[in-house]
C-alpha positions in Angstrom: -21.6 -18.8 1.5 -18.7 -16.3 2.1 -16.1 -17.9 4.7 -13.0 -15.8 5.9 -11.3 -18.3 4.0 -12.1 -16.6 0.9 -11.0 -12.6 2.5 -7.7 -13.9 3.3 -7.2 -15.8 -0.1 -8.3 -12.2 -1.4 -6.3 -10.6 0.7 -2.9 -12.8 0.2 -3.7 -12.1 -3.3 -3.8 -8.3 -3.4 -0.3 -8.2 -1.4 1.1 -10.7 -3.5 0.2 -8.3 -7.0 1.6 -5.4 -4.4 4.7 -7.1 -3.6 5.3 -7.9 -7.2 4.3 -4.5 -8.6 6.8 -3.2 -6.1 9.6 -5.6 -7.5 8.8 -5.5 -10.9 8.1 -2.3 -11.9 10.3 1.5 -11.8 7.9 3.8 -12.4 7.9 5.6 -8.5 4.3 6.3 -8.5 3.2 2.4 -9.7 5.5 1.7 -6.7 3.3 3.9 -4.4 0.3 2.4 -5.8 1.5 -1.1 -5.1 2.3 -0.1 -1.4 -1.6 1.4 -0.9 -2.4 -1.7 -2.4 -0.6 -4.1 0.1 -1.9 -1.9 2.9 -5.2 -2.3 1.8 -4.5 -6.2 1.6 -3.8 -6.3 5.1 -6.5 -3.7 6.0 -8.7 -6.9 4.5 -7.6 -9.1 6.5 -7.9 -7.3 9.8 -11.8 -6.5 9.2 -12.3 -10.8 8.2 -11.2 -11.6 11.7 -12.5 -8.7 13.6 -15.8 -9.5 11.7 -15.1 -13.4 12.4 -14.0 -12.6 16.0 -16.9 -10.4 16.7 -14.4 -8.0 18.1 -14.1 -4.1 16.8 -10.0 -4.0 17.2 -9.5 -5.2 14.1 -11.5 -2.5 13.1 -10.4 0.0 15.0 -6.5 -0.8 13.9 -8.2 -0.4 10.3 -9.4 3.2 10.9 -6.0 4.1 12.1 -3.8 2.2 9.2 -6.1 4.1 6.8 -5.4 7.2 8.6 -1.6 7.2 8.8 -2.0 5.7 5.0 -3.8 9.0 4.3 -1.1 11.1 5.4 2.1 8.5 4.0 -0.2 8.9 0.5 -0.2 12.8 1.2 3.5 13.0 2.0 4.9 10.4 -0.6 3.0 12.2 -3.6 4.0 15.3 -2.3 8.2 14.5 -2.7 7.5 12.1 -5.8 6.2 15.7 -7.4 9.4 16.9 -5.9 11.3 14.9 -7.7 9.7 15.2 -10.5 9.7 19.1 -10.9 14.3 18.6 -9.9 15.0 15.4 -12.4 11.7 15.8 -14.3 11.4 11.8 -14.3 9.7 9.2 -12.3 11.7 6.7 -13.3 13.9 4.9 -10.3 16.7 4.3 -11.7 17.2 7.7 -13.2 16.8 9.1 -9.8 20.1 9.5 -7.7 19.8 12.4 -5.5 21.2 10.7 -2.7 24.6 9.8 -4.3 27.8 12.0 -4.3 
């Protein structure tokens, strides 16, 4: 049987391969990947104890995480093409736009 010990162990181990992905790697859109991924980590963990707590918050938070998500995903690819198109790389470290 499924407990909500196994969705957070899930859960703690898709934001763990996020936060690493994010640390690790300097390709800008693996980066925004890694960030979806630790929102949907946490988006796990908030239906587990809104299912375990018979409660629909949890839920509800969800459906408004995933929204604002949608629009950050909409926004973030949007200037990473941006950037793309000026330096014509996605590459971090070759990106320095905000420097004199």
């Amino acid at each position: 049987m499924i407990t909500i010990t196994h969705y957070l162990v899930l859960s703690a181990i898709l934001f763990t391969l996020g936060v690493v992905g994010v640390m690790i790697r300097r390709n800008a859109i693996i980066i925004f990947m890694c960030i979806e991924l630790m929102l949907n980590a946490v988006n796990l963990s908030f239906v587990a104890f809104a299912h375990y707590l018979n409660s629909m918050q949890g839920q509800l938070f969800v459906f408004f995480t995933m929204t604002v998500a949608a629009a950050e995903a909409a926004v973030g690819l949007a200037i990473i093409v941006a950037v793309f198109r000026n330096k014509e790389t996605v590459n971090i470290d070759d990106i320095n736009i905000m420097k004199w």
